[in-house]
ZAKEMI-675849 format. One record per atom (N, C-alpha, C): x, y, z. Coordinates in steps of 0.1 Angstrom, whole numbers, plus 5000, padded with zeros to 4 digits. Example, Ala and Ser with C-alpha at 12.3 -4.5 7.8 and 13.67 -1.06 7.14 Angstrom:
BEGIN
513249435078/512349555078/513249675078/512849785071/513749895071/512950005079/
END
This chain:
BEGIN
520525841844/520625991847/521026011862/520825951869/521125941885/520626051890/519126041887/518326111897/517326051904/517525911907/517025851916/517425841929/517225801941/518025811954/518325631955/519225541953/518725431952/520125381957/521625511959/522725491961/523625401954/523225451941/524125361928/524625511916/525625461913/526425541904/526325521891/524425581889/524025511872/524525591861/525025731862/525625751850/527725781855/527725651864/529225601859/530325741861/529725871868/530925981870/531525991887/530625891892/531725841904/531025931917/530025981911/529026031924/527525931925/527425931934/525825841932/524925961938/523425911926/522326011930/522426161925/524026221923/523726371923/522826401915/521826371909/520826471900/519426441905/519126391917/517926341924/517726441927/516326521927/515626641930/514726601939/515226701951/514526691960/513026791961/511926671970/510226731965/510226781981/508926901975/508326911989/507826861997/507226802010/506326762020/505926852029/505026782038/504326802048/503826802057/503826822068/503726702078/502926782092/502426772100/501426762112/500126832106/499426852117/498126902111/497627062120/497127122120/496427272123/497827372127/497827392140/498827482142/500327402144/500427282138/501627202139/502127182122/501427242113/501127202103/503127302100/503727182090/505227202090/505227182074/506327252068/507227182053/508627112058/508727062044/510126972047/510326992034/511426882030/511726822018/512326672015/511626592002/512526452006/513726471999/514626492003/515826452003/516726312001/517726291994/518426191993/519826171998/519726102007/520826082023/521225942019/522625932012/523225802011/522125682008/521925711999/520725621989/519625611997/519225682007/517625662011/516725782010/515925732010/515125922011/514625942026/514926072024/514926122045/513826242040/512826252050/511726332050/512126482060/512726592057/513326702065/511926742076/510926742067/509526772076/509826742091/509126832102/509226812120/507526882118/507026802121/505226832123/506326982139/505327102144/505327172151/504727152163/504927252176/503927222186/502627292191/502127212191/500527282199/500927402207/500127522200/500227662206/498927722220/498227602221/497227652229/496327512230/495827542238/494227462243/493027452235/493227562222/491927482214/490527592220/490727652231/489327702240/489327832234/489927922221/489428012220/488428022208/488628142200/487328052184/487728152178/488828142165/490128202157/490128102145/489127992145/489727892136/490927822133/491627842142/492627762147/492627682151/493427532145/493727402153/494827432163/494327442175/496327522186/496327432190/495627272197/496327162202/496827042191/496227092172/496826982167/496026872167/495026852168/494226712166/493226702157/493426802147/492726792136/491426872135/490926942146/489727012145/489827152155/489627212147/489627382155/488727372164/488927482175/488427562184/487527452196/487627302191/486227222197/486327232211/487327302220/487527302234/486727472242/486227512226/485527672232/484327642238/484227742251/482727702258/481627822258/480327782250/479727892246/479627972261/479528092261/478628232273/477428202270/476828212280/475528262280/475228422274/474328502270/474028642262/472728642266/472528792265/470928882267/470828942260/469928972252/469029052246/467929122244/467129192237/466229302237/466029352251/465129452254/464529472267/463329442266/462429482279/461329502283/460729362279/459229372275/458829172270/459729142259/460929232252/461529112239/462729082247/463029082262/464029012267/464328822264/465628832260/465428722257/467128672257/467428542260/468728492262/469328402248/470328392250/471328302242/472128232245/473328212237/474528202239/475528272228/476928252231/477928342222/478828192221/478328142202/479227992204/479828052190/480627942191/481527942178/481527882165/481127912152/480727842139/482227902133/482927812129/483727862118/484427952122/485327952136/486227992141/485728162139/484628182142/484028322142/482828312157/483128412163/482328422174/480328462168/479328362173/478328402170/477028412180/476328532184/475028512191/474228482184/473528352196/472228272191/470828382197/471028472207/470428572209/469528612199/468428602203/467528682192/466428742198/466028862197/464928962209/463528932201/462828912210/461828862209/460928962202/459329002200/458629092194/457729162206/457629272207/456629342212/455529272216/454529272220/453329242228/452529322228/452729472225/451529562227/452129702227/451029842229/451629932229/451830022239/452229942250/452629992264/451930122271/449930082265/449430212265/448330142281/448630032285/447929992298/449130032310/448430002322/450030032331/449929902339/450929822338/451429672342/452529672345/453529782342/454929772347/455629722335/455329652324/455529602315/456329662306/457229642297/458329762287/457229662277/455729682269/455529612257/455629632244/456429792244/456729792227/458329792228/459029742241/459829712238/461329852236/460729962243/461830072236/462030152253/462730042263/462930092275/462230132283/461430182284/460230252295/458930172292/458130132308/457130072305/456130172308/454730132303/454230212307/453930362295/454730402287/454730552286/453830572278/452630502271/451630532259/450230562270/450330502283/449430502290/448830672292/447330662294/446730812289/445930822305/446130872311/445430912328/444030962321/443130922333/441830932329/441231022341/440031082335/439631192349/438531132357/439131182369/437731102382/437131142391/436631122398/435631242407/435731132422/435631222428/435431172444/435331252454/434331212466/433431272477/432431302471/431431302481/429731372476/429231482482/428031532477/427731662485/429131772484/429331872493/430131972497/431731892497/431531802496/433231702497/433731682480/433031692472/433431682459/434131712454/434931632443/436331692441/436731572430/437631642421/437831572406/439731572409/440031462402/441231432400/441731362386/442631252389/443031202375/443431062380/443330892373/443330792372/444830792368/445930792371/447230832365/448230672369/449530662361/450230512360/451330572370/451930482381/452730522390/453930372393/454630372386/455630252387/454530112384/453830122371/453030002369/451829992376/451430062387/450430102389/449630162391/448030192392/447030292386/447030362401/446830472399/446530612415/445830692408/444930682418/443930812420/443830912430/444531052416/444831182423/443831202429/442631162430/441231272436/441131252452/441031352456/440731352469/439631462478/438931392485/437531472485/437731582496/436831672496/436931812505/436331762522/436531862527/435931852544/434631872542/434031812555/432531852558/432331962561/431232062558/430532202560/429532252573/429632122578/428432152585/427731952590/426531982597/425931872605/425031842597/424731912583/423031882574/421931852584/421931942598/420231932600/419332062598/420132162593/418832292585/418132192572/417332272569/416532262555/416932322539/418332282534/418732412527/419432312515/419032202511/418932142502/420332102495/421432132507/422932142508/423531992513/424531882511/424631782519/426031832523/425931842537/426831962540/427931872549/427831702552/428131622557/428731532548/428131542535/429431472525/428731332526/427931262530/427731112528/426931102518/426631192510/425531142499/423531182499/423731252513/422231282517/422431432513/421631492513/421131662518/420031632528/420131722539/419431752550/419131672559/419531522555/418931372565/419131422582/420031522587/419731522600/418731642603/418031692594/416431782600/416031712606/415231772621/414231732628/413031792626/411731742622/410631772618/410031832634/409531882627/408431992643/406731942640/406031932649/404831912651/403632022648/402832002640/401532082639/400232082636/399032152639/397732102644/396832242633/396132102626/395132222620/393432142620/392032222618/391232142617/390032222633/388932172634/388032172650/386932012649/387431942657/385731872664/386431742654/385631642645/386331522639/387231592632/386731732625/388231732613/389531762619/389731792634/391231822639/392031702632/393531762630/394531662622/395531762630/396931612628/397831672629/399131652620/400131732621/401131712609/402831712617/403431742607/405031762609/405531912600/406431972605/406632082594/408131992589/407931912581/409231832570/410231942561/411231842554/412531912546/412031832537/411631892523/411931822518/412231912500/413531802496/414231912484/414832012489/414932072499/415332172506/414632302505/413132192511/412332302511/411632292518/410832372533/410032362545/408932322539/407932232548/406432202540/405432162549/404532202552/402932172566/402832052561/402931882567/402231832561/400431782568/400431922578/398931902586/397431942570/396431862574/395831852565/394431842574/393331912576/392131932582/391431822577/390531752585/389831602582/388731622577/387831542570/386431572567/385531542578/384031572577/382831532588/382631402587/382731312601/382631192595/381431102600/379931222602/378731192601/377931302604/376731272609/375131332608/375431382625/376431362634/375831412646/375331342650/374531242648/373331152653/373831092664/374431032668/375130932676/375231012690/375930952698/376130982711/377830932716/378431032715/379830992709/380931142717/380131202718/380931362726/381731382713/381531362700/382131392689/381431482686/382631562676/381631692666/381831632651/381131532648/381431482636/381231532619/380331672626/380231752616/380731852617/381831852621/382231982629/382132122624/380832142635/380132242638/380332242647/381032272660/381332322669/380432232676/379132172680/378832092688/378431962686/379031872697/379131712694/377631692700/376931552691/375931482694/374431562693/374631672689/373131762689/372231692682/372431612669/370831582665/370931372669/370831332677/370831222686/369431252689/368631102690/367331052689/367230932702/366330962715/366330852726/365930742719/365930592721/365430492719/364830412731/364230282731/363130242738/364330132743/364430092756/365130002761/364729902769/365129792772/365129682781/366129662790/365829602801/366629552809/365829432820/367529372825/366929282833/366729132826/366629042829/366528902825/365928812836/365228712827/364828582836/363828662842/363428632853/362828692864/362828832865/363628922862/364029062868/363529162854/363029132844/362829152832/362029272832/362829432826/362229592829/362129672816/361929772814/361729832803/362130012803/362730082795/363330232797/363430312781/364630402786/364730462771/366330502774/366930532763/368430512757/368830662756/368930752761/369130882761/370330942762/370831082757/372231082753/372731192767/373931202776/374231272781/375631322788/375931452779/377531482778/378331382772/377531302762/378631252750/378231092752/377531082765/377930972772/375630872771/375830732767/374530712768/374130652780/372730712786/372630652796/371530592795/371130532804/369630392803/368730412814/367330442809/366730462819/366230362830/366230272821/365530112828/365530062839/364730022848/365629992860/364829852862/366529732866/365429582863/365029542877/363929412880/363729402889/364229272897/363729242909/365029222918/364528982914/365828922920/365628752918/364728712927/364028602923/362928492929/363828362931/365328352927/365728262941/367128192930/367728122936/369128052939/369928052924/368627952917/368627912900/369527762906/369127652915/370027582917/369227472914/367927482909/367427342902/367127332891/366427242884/366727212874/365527232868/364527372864/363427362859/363327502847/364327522841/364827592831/364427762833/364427792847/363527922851/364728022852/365028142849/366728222856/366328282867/365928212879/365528252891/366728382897/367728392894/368528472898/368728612895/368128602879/368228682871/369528742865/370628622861/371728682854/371628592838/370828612835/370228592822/371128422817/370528372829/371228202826/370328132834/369728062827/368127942836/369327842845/369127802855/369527662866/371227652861/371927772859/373927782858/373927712873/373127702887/373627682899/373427532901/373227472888/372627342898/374327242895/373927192903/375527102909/375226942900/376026912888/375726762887/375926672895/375726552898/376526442900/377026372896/378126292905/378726142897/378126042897/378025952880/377825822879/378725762873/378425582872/379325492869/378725422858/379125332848/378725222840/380125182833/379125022825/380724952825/381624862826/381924742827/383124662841/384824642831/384824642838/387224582829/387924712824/388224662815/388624862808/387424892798/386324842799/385024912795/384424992806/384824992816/384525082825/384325202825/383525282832/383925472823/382525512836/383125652836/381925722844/381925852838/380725932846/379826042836/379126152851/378126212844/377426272851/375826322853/375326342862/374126362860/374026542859/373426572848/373726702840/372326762840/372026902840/370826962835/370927032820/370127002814/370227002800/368427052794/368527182788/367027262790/366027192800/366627252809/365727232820/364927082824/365626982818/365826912818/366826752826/366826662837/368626572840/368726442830/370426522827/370026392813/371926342822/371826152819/372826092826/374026092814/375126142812/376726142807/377326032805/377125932811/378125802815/377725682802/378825652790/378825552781/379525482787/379225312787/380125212788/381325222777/382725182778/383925212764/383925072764/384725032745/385024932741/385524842744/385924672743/386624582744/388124682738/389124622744/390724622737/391824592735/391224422736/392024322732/390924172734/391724062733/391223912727/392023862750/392823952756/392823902770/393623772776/394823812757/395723652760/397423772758/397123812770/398423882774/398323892789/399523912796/399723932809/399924082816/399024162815/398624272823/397624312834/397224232841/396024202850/394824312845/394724272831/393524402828/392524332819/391124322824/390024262819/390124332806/390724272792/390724342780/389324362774/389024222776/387924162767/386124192773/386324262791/385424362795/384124222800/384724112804/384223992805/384023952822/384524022831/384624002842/386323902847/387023852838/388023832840/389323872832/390323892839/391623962837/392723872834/392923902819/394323752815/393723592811/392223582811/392223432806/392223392803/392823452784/393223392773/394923362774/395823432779/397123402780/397523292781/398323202770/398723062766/400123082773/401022972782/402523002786/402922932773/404523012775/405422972766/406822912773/407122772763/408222752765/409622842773/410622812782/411422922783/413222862783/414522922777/415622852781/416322972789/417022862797/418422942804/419322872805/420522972809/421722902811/422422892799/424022852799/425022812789/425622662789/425922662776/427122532783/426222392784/426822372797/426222232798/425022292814/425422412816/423722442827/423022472818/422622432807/421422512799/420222382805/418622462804/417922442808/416722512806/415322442809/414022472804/413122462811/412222542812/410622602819/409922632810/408622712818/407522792811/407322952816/407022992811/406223112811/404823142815/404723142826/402923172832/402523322838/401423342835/400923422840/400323442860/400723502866/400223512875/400123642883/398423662881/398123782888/398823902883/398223882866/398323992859/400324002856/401323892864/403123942863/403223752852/404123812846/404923682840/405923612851/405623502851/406923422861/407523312852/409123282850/409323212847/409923102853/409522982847/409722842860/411422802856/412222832847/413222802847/414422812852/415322712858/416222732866/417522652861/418922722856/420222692851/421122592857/421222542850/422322402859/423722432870/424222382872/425422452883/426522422872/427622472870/428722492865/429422422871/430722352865/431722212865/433022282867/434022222866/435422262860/435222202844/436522302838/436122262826/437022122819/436822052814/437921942806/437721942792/438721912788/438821882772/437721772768/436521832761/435621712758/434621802746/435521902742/434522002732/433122052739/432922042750/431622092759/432222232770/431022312767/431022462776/431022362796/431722332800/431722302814/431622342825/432222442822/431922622832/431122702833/430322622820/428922752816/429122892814/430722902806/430423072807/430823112791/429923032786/430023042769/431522992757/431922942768/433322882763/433622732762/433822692750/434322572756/435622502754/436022452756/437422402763/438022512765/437922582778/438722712779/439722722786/440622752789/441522792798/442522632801/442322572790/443022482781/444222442773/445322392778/446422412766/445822342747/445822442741/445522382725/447022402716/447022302708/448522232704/447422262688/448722282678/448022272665/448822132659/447922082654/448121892650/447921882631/448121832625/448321872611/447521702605/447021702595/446021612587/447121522582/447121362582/447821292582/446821212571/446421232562/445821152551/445721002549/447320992546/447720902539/447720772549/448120872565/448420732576/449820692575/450220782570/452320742572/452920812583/452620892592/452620932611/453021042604/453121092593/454221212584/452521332586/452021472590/451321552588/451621672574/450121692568/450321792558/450621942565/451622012562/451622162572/450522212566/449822212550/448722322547/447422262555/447222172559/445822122565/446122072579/445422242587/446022202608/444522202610/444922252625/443622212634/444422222649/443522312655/444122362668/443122282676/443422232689/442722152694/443622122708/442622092721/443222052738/443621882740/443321832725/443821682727/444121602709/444421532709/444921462693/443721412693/443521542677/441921492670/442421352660/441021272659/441621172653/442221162631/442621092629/443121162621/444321242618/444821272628/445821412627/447021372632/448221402637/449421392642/450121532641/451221502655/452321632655/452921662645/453721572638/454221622627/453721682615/454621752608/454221872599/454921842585/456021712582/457121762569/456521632560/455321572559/454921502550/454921622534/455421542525/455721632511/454421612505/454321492503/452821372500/451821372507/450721412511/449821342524/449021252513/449121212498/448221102496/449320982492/450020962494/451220872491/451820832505/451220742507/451920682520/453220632520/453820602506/455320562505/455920682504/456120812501/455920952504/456221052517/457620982520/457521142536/458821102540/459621162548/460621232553/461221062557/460620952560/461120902566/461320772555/461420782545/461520692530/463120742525/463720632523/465020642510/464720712495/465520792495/465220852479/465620682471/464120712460/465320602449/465420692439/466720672430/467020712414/466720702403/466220842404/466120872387/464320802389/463420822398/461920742397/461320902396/461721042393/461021162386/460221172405/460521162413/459621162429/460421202436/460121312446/461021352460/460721222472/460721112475/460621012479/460721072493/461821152495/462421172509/462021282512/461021342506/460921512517/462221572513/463021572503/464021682507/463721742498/463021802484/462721902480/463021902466/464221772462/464321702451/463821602448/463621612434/462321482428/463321382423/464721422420/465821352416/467121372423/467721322428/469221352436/470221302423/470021352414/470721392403/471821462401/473021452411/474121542412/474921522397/474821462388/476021422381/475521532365/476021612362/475921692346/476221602339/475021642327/474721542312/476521582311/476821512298/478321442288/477621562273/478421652269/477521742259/478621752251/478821732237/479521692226/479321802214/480221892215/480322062209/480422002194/480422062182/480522062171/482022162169/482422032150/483822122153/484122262145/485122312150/485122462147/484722472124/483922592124/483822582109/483522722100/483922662088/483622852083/482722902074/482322952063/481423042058/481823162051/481623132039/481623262028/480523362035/481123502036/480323632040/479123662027/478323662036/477223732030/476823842030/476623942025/476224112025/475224082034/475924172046/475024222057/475324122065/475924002071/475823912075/475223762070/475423682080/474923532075/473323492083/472123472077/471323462091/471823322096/471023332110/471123222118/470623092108/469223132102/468922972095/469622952080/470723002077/471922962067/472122812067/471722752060/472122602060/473222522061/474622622061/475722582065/475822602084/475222762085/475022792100/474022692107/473322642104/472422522106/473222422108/473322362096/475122222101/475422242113/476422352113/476822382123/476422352137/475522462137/474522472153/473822332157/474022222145/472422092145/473721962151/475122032150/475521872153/476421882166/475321962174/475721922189/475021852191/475221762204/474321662215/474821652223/474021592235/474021582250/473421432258/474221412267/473021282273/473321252293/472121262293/472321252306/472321152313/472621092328/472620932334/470820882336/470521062340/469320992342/468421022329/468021142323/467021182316/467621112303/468221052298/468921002282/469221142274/468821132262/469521212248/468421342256/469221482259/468421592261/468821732249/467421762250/467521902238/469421982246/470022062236/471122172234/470722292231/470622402240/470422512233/471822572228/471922712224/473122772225/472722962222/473723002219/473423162224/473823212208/473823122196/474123182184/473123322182/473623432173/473423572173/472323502159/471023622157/470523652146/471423622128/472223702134/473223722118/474723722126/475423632117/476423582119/477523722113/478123832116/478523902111/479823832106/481023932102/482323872096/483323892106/484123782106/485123732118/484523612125/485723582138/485423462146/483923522155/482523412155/481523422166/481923302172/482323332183/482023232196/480823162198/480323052198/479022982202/479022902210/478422952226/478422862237/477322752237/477922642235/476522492237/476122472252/474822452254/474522422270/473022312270/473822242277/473022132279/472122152296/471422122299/470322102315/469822012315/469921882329/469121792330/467921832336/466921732342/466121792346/466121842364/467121832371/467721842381/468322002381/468522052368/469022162368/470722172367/471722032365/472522002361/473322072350/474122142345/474622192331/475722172330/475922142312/477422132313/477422252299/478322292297/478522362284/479922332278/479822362262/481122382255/480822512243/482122522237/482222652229/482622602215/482122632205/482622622191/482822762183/483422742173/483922862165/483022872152/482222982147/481923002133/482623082125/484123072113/484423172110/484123212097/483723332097/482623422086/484123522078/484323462070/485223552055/484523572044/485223712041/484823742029/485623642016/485123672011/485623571997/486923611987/487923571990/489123621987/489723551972/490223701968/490223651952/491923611950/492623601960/494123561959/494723701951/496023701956/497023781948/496423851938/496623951933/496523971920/497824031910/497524041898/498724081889/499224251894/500224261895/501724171886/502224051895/501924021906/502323921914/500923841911/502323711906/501723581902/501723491916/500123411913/499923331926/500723241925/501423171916/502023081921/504023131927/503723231930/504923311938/506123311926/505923291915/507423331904/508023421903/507023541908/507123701904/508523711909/509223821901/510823851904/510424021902/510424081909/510824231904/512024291906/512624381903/514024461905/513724531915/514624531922/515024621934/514924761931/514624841936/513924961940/513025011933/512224921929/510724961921/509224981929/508525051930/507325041937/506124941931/506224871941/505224721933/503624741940/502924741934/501724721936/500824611939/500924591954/500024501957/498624471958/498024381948/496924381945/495724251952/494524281958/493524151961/492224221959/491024131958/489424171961/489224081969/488024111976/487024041985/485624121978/485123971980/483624021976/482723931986/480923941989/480423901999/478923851985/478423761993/477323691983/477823631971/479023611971/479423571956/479923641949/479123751944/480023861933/480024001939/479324011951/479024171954/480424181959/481024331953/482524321961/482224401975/482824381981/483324501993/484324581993/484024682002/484524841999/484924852010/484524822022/484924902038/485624802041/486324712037/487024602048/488424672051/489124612063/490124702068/491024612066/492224622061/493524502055/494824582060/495624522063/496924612068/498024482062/499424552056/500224462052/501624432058/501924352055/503524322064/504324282051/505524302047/506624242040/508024192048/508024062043/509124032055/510223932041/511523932044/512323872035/512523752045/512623642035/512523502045/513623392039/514223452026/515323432019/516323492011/517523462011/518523542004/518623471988/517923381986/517723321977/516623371965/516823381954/515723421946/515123301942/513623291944/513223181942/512123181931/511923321930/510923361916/511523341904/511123301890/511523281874/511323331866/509523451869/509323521862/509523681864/510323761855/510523901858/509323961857/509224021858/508224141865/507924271858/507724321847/507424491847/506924561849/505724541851/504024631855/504924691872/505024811875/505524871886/505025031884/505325091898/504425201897/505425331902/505025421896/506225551899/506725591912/507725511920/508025581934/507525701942/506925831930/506425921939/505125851946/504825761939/503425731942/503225611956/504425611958/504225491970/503725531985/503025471987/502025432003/503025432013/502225462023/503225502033/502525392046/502625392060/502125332068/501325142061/500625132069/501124972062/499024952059/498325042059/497225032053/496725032042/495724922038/495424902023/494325012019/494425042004/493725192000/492625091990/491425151993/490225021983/490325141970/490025061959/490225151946/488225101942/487725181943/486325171935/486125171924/486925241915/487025191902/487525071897/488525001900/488724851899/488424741909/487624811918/487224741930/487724671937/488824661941/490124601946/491424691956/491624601965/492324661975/493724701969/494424811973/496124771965/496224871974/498324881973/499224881982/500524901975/500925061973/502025071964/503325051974/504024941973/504624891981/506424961977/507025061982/508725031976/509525001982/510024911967/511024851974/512524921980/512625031976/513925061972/515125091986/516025031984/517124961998/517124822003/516524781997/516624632001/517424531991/517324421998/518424341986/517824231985/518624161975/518424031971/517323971980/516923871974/515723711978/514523721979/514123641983/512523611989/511823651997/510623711994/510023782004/508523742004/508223742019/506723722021/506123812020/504423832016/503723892023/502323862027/502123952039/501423902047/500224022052/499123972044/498024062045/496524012056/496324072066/495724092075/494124152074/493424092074/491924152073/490824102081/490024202082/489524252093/488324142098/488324022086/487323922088/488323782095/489423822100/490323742111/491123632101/491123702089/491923592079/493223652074/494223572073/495723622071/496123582059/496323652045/496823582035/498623622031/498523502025/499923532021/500923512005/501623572000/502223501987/503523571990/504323471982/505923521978/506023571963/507423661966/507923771954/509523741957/509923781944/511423781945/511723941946/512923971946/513724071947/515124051939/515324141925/516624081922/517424231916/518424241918/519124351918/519524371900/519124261894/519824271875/518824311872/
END
């Protein structure tokens, strides 16, 4: 019919192709998004399609792709937004869902009903404050009094009330506080007043009180019979002392001793008695009140006496005592045993101190130290001890100077413990000192102090596990172990990977070794992964002597999926022949654990002709409808037959043999031949 594009003249009228109907396409993506058509241009097919150009930056939100890269608007940058007022103030942003502008803004809820005053908007409807209800109040006292209102003023409470002037000083009586502090009347001055004759006279105040004048004078009762002698009217009757009664009196003392009466005159009592005169001094001692001031011998003078001896000692007096001389004077106690140094007869014995035992005594430092006693003499301590004379000092571990020091003013050298006796010192064990303690030496770099073969001044020997020499190595082991890598190897994939203890990955990893001059055969570690994924793993081998020597090498583990070769209509043993311009379908599986297939592996294909020769025998028919052929060189996994394919066309090419060459992602390259034949 020659409606193929293949540039052959199949129905024989001398045009090629004219009846090939050209399809529509497609081509770029969002605001590049183009038609074409495939067309047939001298036996090939030509795609008219031109993808368009990016109309913008992408940064508005229209749902528009405008740079072309497959996704709208993703260059738009949300605003920030505000919402509600008062407390439902609340923020957002203004972002873009589906090429439609959207606030995430949302106003928050009321709080209350804006009936306190805080300044607050809490129901939310512009004004804060406005439900608030003013309350009524009072202020000043007395004549200042005065009422207002508790009212809301920009969020805060005021009080209209304000109190009146003062009236006055509040010192009348008029029950008014005419001064405003809260008193009525507090500055009245009370006045003085007298009511009453003889004991009942009283007196009062004329007071405010309630704001109201009041006497508080009050007339006294009688506060007896008159009897007395007092210039009182106690019964007031107008005259004080009228019924008063004389009594019989005495006077006089001792010697002077008289007799009268007690009689009352002008209020006042007087005494008739009159006493008679003294018989002398009262200065002895025979209990008489010669003087007559009602006290027997007050004149007589005692004397001093003594008893007693040491600190029992004490004196007294010779005293008159009812008429009576009685002597004052006790001897006092012992007050002490008299073995202390105070020159004081304790013990009341006639001698002072002569129990006091001396005591040993030291003085001096160093090398003046020295010893006495301690004696008593004449009641003082004396001590007999006298301090040596002080030296220059020398190195000999002795105070020589006597001034609590010893080896002082001395050069001291720090010298280090030589154990072993090899002249070599330990630096952890010194000793500061004015001369070489024995034992010790200057030097400091002994490694060993119990190994006298052991110190700086010994030959290292090899390979004896000992720093011989003080240098800090136990081995002068410069040479790295000889370490023998295992050879490169591979492995059917396993779903999910291979673990490390896989018994082929074991093989593997188990037939490295190592050996060193000095230590012999040493362990190999290496850096193999948990799970061996798919593709080449690098695995570094590393050997270490005990010196810290390493050598390393690298081997290869390669991990493939399990490839099922070629599939039909291309035969594995490469015979396949297809006709030129047919779409051939290239077919493979991989599967992992054996039978589980895979689905995500990545395979890309190459076709290359590598001969003009047909080398295939068997023809070919299974081929697939040209519209249906693959474009770019990636393999499409089919789930339903579980298998990779690749509708490959051929059409413009010629004659022979051709490779192909499939690439997958587990680092494996497969390949089979196909013919091409134009009959």
């Amino acid at each position: 019919l020659d409606d193929n594009c293949d540039g052959l003249d199949q129905n024989c009228n001398g045009t090629a192709d004219e009846n090939y109907t050209p399809t529509s396409t497609n081509c770029g993506i969002g605001e590049c998004t183009a038609s074409g058509q495939m067309i047939c241009s001298s036996g090939a097919l030509q795609d008219t399609c031109t993808p368009g150009s990016p109309t913008g930056l992408d940064d508005d939100c229209d749902g528009s792709d405008e740079n072309c890269n497959g996704t709208a608007d993703e260059n738009y940058v949300p605003a920030a937004t505000n919402c509600g007022v008062g407390e439902c103030a609340a923020s957002g942003q203004l972002i873009c869902s589906a090429g439609t502008l959207q606030d995430t803004c949302t106003p928050g809820s009321p709080t209350g009903l804006d009936d306190d005053c805080d300044g607050s908007d809490e129901n939310c409807n512009g004004t804060a404050d406005e439900n608030y209800t003013p309350i009524s109040t009072n202020c000043g006292t007395g004549g200042c009094a005065a009422s207002g209102q508790l009212i809301c003023s920009a969020g805060t409470l005021q009080d209209t009330c304000t109190p009146g002037s003062p009236t006055g000083l509040d010192d009348d009586c008029d029950g008014l506080d005419q001064n405003c502090n809260g008193t009525a009347d507090e500055n009245y001055t009370p006045t003085s007043t007298n009511c009453g004759v003889g004991e009942c006279t009283a007196s009062g105040q004329m007071i405010c009180s309630s704001g109201t004048l009041q006497d508080t004078c009050t007339p006294g009762s009688p506060t007896g019979a008159d009897d007395d002698c007092d210039g009182l009217d106690q019964n007031c009757n107008g005259t004080a002392d009228e019924n008063y009664t004389p009594t019989t009196t005495n006077c006089g003392v001792g010697e002077c001793t008289a007799s009268g009466q007690m009689i009352c005159s002008s209020g006042t009592l007087q005494d008739t008695c009159t006493p008679g005169s003294p018989t002398g001094l009262d200065d002895d001692c025979d209990g008489s009140d010669e003087n007559c001031n009602g006290t027997a011998d007050e004149n007589y003078i005692p004397t001093a006496t003594n008893c007693g001896i040491g600190e029992c000692t004490a004196s007294g007096q010779m005293i008159c005592s009812g008429g009576a001389l009685q002597d004052t004077c006790t001897p006092g106690s012992p007050t002490g045993l008299d073995d202390d140094c105070d020159g004081s007869d304790e013990n009341c014995n006639g001698t002072a101190d002569e129990n006091y035992t001396p005591t040993t005594t030291n003085c001096g430092v160093g090398e003046c130290s020295a010893s006495g006693l301690l004696t008593c003499i004449s009641g003082t301590l004396h001590d007999s001890c006298t301090p040596g004379i002080p030296a220059d000092e020398v190195c000999d571990g002795l105070d020589n100077n006597c001034n609590s020091l010893v080896d002082d003013g001395l050069q001291f050298l720090t010298y280090y413990r030589d154990a072993d006796g090899d002249g070599y010192g330990n630096a952890a064990v010194t000793t500061e000192a004015c001369a070489l303690p024995s034992g010790h030496v200057a030097d400091s770099t002994d490694c060993n102090d119990s190994n006298e073969f052991v110190n700086p001044g010994m030959s290292e020997a090899y390979c004896n596990d000992i720093d011989d020499d003080c240098n800090t190595q136990t081995v002068d082991d410069v040479t790295a172990p000889e370490i023998s890598c295992p050879t490169d190897a591979q492995a059917d994939y396993e779903c999910g990977g291979i673990p490390v203890d896989n018994p082929v990955i074991q093989s593997f990893l188990q037939s490295s070794s190592a050996v060193d001059d000095c230590d012999g055969s040493i362990p190999v570690t290496n850096d193999a992964p948990a799970l061996f994924d798919k593709g080449v793993t690098v695995v570094t081998f590393t050997a270490t002597d005990a010196e810290n020597n390493s050598s390393f090498c690298q081997a290869s583990m390669h991990v493939h999926y399990e490839y099922s070769g070629i599939l039909q209509p291309i035969n594995t043993d490469d015979s396949s022949v297809f006709p030129i311009g047919k779409c051939i379908p290239i077919r493979f599986a991989l599967n992992c654990s054996g039978s589980t297939p895979v689905g995500t592996a990545t395979a890309t294909l190459s076709v290359t002709k590598i001969s003009d020769t047909i080398t295939g025998t068997v023809p070919e028919t299974e081929t697939i409808p040209p519209g249906l052929a693959d474009t770019g060189n990636v393999f499409r996994y089919n789930a339903v037959e579980q298998w990779y394919e690749y509708n490959w066309l051929s059409k413009g090419l010629t004659e022979g043999t051709y490779r192909i060459v499939i690439s997958v992602d587990d680092g494996t390259v497969r390949e089979a031949l196909f013919s091409l034949s134009a009959k």
